[in-house]
N, CA, C and O atoms as CSV, one atom per row, in Angstrom:
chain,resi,resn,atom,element,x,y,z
A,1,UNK,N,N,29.268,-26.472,30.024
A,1,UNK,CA,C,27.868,-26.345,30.410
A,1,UNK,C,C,27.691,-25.238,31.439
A,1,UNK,O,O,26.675,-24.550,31.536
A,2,UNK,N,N,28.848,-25.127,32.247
A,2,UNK,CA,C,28.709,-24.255,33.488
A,2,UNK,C,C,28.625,-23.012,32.890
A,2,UNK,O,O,27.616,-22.373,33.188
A,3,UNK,N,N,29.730,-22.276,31.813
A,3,UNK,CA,C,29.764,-21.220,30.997
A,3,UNK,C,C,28.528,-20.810,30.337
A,3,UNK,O,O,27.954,-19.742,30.126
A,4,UNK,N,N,28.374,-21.750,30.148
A,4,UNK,CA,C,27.216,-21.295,29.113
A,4,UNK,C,C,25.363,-20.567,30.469
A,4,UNK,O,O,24.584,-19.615,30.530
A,5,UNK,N,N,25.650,-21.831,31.169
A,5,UNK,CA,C,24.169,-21.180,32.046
A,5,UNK,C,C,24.825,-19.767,32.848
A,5,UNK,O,O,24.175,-18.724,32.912
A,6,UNK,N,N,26.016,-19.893,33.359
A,6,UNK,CA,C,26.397,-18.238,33.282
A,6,UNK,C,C,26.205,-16.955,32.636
A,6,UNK,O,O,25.752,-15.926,33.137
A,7,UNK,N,N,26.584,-17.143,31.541
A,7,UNK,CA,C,26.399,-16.210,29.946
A,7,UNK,C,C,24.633,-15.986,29.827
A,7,UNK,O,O,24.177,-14.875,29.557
A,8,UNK,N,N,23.978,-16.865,30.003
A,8,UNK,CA,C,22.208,-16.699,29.810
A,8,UNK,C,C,22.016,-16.022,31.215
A,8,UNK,O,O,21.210,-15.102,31.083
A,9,UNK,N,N,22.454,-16.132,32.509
A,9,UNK,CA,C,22.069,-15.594,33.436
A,9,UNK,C,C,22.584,-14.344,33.401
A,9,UNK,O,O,21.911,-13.581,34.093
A,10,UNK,N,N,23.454,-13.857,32.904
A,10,UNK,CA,C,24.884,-12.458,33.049
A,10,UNK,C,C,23.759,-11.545,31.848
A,10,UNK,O,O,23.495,-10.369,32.099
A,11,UNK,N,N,23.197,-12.193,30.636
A,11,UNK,CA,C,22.487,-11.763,29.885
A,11,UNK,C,C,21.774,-11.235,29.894
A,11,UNK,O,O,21.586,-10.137,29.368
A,12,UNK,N,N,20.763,-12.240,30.871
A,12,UNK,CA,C,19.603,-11.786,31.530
A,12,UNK,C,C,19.328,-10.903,32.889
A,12,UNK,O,O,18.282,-10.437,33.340
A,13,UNK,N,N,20.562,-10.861,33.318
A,13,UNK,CA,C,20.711,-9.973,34.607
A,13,UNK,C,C,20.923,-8.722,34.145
A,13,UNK,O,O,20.429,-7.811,34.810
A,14,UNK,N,N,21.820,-8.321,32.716
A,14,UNK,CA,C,22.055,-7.412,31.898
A,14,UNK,C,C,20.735,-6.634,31.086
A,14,UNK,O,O,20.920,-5.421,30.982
A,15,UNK,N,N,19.508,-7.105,30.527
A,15,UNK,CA,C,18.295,-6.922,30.271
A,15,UNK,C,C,17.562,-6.346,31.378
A,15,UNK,O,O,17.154,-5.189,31.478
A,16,UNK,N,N,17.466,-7.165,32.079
A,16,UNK,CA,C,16.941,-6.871,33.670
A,16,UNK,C,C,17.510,-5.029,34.136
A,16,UNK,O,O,16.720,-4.097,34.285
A,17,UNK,N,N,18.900,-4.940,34.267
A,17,UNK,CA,C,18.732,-3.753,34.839
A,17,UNK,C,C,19.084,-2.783,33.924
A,17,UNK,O,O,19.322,-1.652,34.348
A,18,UNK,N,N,19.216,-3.203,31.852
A,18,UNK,CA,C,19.020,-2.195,31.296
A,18,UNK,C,C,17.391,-1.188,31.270
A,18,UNK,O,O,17.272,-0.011,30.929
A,19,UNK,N,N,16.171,-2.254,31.810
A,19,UNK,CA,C,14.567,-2.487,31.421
A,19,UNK,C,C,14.481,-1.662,32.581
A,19,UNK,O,O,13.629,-0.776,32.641
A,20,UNK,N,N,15.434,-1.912,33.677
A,20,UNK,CA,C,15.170,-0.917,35.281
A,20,UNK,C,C,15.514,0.403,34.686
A,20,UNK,O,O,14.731,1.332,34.488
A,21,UNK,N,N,17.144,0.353,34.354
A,21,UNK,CA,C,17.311,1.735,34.337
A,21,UNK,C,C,16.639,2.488,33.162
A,21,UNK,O,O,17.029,3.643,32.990
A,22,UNK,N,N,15.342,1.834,32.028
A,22,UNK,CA,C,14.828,2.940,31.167
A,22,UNK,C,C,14.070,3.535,32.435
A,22,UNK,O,O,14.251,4.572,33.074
A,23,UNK,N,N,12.850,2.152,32.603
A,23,UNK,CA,C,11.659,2.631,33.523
A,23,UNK,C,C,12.293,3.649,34.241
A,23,UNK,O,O,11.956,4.765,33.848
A,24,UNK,N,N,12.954,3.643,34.997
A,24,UNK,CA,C,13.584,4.468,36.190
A,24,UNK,C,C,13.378,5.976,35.186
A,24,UNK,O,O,12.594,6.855,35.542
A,25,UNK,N,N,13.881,6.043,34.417
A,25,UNK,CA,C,13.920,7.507,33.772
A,25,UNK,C,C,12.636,7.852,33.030
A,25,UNK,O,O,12.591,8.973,32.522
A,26,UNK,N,N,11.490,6.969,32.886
A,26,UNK,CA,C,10.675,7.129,32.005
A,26,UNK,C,C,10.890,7.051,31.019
A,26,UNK,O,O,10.112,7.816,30.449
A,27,UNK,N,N,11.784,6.365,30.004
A,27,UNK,CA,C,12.208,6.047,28.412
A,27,UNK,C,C,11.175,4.313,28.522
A,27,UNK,O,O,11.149,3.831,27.389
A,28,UNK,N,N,10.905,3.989,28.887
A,28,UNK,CA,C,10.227,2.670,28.778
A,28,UNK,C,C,9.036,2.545,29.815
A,28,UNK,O,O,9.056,3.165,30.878
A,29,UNK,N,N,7.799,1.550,29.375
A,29,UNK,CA,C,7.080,1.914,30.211
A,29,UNK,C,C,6.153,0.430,29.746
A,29,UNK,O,O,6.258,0.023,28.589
A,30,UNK,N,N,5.150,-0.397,30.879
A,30,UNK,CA,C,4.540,-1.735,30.294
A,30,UNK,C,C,3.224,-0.770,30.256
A,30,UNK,O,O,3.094,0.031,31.182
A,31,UNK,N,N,2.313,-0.813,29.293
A,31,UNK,CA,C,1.089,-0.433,29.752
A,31,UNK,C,C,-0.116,-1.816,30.147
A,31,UNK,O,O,-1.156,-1.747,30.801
A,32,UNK,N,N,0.441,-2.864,29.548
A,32,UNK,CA,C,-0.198,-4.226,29.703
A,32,UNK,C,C,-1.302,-4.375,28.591
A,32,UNK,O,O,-1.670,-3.484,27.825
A,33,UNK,N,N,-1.864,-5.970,28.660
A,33,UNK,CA,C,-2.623,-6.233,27.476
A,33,UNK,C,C,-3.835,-5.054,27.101
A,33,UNK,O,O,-4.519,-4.379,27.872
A,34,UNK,N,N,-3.820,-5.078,26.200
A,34,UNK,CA,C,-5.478,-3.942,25.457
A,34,UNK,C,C,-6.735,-4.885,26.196
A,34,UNK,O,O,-7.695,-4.950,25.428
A,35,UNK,N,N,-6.889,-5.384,27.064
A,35,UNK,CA,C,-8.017,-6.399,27.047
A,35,UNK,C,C,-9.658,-5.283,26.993
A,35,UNK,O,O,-10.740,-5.693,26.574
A,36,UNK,N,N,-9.401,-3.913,27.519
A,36,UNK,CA,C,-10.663,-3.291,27.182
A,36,UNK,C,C,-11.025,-3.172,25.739
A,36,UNK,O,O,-10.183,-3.072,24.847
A,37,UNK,N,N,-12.551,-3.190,25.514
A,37,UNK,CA,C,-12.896,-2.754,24.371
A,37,UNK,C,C,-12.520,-0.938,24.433
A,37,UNK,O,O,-12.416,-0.468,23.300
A,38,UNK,N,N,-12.361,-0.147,25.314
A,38,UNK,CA,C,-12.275,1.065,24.538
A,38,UNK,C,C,-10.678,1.337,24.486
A,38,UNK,O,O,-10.285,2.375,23.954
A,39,UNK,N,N,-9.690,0.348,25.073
A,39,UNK,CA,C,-8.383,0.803,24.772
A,39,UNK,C,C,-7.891,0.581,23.486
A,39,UNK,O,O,-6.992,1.228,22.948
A,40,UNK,N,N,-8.840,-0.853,22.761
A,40,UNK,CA,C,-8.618,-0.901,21.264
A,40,UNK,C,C,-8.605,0.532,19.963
A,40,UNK,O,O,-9.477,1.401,19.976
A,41,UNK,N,N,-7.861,0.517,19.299
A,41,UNK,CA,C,-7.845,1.853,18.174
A,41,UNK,C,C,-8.555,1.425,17.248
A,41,UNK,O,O,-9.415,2.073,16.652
A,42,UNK,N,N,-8.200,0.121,17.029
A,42,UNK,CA,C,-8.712,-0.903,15.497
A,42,UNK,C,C,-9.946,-1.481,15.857
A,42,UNK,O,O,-10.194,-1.501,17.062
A,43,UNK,N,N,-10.886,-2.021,14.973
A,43,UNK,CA,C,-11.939,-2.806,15.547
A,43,UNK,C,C,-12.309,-2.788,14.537
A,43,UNK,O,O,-12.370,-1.720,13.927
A,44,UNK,N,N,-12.848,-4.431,13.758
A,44,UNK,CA,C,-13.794,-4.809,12.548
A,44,UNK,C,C,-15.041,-5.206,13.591
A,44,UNK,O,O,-15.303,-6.016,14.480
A,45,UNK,N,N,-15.701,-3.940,12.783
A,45,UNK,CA,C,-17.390,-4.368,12.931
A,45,UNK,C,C,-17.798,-4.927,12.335
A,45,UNK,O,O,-18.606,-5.672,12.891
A,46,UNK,N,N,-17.702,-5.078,11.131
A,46,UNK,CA,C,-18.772,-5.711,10.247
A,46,UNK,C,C,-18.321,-6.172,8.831
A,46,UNK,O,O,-17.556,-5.352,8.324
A,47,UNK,N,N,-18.466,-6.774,8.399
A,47,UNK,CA,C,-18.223,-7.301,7.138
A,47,UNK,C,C,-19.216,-7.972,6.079
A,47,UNK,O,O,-19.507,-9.158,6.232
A,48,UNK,N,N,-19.608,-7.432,5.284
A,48,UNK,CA,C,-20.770,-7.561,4.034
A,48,UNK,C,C,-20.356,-8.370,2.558
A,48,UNK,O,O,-20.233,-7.731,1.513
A,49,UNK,N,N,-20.120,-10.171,2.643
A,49,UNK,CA,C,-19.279,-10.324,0.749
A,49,UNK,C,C,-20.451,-9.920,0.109
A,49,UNK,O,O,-21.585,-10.328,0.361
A,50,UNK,N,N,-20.069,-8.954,-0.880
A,50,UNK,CA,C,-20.705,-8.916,-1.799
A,50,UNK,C,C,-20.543,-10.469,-3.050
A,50,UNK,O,O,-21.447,-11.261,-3.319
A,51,UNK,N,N,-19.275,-10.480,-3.533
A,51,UNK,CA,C,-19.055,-10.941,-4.153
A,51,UNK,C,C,-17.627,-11.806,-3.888
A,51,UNK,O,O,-16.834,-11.413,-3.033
A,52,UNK,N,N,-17.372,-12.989,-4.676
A,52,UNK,CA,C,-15.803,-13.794,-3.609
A,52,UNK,C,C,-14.859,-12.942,-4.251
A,52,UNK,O,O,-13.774,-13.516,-4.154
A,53,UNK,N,N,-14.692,-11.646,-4.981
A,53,UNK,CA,C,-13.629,-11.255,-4.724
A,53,UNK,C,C,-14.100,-9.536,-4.514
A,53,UNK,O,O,-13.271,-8.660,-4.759
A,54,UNK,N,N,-15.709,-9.133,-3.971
A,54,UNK,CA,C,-16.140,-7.789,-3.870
A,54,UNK,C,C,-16.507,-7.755,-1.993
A,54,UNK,O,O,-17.192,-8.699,-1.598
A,55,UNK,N,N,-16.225,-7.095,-1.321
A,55,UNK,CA,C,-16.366,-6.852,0.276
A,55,UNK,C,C,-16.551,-5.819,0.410
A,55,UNK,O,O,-15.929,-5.068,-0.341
A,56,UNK,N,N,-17.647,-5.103,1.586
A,56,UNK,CA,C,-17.604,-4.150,2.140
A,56,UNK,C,C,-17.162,-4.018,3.434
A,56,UNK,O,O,-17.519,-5.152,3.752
A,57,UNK,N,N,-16.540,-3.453,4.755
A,57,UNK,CA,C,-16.138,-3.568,5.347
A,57,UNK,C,C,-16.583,-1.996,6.185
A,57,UNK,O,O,-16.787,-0.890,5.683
A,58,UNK,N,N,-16.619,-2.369,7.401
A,58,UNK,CA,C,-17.082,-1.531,8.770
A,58,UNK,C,C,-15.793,-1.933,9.786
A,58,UNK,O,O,-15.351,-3.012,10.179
A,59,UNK,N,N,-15.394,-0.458,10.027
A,59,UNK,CA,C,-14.054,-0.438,10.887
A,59,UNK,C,C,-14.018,0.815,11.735
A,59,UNK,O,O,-14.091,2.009,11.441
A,60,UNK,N,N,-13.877,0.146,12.916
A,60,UNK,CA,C,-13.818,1.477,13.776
A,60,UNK,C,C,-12.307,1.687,14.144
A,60,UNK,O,O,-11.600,0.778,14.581
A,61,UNK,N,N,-11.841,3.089,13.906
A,61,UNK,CA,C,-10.517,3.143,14.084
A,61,UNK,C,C,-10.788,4.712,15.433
A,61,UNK,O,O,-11.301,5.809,15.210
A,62,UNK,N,N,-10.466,4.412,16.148
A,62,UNK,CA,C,-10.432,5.011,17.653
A,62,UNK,C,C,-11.916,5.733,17.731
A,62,UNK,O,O,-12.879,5.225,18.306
A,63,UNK,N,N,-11.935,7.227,16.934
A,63,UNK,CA,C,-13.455,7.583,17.242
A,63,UNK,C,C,-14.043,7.963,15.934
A,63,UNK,O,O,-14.968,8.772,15.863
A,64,UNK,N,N,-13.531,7.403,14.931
A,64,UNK,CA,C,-14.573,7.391,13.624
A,64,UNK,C,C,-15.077,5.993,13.247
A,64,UNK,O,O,-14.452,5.060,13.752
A,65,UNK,N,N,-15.982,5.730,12.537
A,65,UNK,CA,C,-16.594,4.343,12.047
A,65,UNK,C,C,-15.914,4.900,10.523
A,65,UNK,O,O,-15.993,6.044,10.076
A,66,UNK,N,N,-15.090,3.465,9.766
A,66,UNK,CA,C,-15.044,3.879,8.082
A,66,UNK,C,C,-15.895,2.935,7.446
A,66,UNK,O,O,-16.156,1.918,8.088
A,67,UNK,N,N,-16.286,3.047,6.527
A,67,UNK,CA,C,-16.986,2.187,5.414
A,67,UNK,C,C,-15.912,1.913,4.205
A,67,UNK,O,O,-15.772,2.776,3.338
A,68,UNK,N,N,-15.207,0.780,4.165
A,68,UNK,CA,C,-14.284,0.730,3.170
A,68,UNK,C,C,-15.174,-0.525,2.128
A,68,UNK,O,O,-15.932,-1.422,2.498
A,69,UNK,N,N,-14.744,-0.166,0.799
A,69,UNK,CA,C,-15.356,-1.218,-0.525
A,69,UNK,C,C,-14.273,-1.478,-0.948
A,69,UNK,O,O,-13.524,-0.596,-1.367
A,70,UNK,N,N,-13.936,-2.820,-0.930
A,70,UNK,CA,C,-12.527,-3.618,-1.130
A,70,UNK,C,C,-12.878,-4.367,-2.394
A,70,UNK,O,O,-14.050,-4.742,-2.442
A,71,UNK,N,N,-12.032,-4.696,-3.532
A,71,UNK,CA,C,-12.139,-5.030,-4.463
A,71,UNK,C,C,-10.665,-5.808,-5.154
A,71,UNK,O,O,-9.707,-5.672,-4.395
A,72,UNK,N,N,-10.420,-6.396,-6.133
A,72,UNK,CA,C,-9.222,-6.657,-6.519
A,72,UNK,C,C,-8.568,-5.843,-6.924
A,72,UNK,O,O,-7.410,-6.203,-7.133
A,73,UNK,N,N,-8.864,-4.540,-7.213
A,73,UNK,CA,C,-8.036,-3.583,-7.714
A,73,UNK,C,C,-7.890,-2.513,-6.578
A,73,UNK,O,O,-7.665,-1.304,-6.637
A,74,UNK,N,N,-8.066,-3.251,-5.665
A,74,UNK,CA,C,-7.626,-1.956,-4.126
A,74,UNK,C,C,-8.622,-2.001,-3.277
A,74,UNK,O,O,-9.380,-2.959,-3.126
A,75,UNK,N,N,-8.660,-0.641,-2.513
A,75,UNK,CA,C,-9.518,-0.127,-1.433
A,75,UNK,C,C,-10.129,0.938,-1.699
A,75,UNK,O,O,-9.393,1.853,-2.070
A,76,UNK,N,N,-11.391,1.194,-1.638
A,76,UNK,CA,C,-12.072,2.519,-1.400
A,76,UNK,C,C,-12.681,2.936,-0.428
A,76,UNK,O,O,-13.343,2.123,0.216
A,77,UNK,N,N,-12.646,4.317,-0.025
A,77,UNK,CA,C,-13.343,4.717,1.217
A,77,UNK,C,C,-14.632,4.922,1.132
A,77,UNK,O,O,-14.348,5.865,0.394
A,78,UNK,N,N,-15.511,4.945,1.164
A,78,UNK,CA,C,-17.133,4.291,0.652
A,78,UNK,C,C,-17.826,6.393,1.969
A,78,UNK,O,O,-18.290,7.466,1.586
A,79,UNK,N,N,-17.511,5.922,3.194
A,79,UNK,CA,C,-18.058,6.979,4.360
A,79,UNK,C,C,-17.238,6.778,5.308
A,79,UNK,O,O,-16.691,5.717,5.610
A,80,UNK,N,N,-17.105,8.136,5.954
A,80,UNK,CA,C,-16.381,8.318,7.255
A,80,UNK,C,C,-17.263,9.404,8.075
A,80,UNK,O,O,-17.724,10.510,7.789
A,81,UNK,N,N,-17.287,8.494,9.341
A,81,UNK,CA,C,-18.411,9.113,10.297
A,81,UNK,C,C,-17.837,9.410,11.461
A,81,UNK,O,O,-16.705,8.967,11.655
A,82,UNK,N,N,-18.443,10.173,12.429
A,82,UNK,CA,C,-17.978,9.778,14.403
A,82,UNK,C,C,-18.532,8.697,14.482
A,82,UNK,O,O,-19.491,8.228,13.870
A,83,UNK,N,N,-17.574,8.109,15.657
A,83,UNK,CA,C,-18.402,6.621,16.487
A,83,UNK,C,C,-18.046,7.235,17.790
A,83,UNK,O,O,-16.978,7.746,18.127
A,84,UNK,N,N,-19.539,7.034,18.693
A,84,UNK,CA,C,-19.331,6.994,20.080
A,84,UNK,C,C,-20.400,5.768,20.078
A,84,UNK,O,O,-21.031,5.137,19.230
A,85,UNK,N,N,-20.250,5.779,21.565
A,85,UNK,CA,C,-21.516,4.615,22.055
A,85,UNK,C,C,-22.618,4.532,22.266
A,85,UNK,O,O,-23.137,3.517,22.731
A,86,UNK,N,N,-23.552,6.138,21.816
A,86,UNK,CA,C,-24.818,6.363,22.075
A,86,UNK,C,C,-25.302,5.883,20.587
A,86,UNK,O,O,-26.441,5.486,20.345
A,87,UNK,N,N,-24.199,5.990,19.596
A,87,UNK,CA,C,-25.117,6.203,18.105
A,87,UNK,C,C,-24.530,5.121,17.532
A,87,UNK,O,O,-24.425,5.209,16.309
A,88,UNK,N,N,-23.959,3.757,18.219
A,88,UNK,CA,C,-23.119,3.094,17.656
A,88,UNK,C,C,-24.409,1.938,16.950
A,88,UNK,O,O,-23.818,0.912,16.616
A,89,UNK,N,N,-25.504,1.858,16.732
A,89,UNK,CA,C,-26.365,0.966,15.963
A,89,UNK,C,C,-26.992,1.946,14.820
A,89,UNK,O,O,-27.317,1.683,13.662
A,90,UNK,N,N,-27.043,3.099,15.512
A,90,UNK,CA,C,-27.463,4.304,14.188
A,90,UNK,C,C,-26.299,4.408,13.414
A,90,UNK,O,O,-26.607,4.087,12.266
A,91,UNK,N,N,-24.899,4.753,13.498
A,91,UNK,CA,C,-23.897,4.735,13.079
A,91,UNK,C,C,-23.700,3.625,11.843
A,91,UNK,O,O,-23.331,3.862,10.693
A,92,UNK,N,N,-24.073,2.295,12.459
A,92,UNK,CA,C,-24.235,0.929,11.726
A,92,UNK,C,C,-25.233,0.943,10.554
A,92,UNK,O,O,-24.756,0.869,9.422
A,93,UNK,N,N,-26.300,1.012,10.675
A,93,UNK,CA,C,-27.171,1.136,9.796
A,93,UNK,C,C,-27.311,2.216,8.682
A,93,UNK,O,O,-27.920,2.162,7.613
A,94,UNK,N,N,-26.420,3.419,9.356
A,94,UNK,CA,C,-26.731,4.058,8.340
A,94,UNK,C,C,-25.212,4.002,7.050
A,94,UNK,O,O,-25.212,4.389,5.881
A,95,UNK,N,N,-24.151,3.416,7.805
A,95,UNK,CA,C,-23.329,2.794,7.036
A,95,UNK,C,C,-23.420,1.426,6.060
A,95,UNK,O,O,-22.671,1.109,5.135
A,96,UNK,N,N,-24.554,0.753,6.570
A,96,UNK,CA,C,-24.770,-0.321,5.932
A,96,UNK,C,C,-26.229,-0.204,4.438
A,96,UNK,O,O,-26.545,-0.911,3.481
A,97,UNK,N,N,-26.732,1.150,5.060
A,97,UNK,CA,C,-27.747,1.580,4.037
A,97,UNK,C,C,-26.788,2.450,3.060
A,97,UNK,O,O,-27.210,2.484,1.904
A,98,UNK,N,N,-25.881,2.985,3.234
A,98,UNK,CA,C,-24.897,3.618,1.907
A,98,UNK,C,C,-24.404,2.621,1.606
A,98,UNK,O,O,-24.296,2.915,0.416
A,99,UNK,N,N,-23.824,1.248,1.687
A,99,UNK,CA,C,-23.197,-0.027,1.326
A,99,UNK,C,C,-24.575,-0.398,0.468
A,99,UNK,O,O,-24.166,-0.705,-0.652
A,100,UNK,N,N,-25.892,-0.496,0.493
A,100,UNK,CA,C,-26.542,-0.946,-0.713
A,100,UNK,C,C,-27.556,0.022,-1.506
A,100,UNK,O,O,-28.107,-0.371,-2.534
């Protein structure tokens, strides 16, 4: 029993100052949770069933909005726009008026 909580501590003391010596050089780095909305890349805006196996889909991937039409036989790219935050309801609507 004694061996063994040794070996998990020797392990973990071993992790410990491999994790020091990246940081130390800059090879490793924590940036911490995404909890902002603008540190996210991905983001589902919106989602439209057409049909239970037809979807349209609104996705913001860092600074474009896509319009994807999902179907059983794949994905299509429907529109690809800019997204910032001044035009982000104009952006919407006018993606959701090419969706019908």
């Amino acid at each position: 029993m004694g061996q063994q909580i040794l070996a998990v501590v020797l392990v973990l003391g071993l992790l410990g100052g491999a994790l020091w010596l990246l940081r130390s050089r800059g090879l490793a780095y924590y940036r911490g949770p995404a909890t902002r909305k603008s540190a996210r890349h991905l983001e589902s805006i919106a989602r439209l069933p057409l049909t239970p196996q037809h979807s349209v889909h609104l996705v913001r991937v860092s600074d474009h909005a896509v319009l994807l039409a999902l179907s059983p036989s794949g994905c299509q790219l429907v529109e690809r726009v800019e997204w910032n935050a001044e035009t982000e309801t104009a952006t919407g609507e006018a993606c959701a008026r090419t969706a019908s």
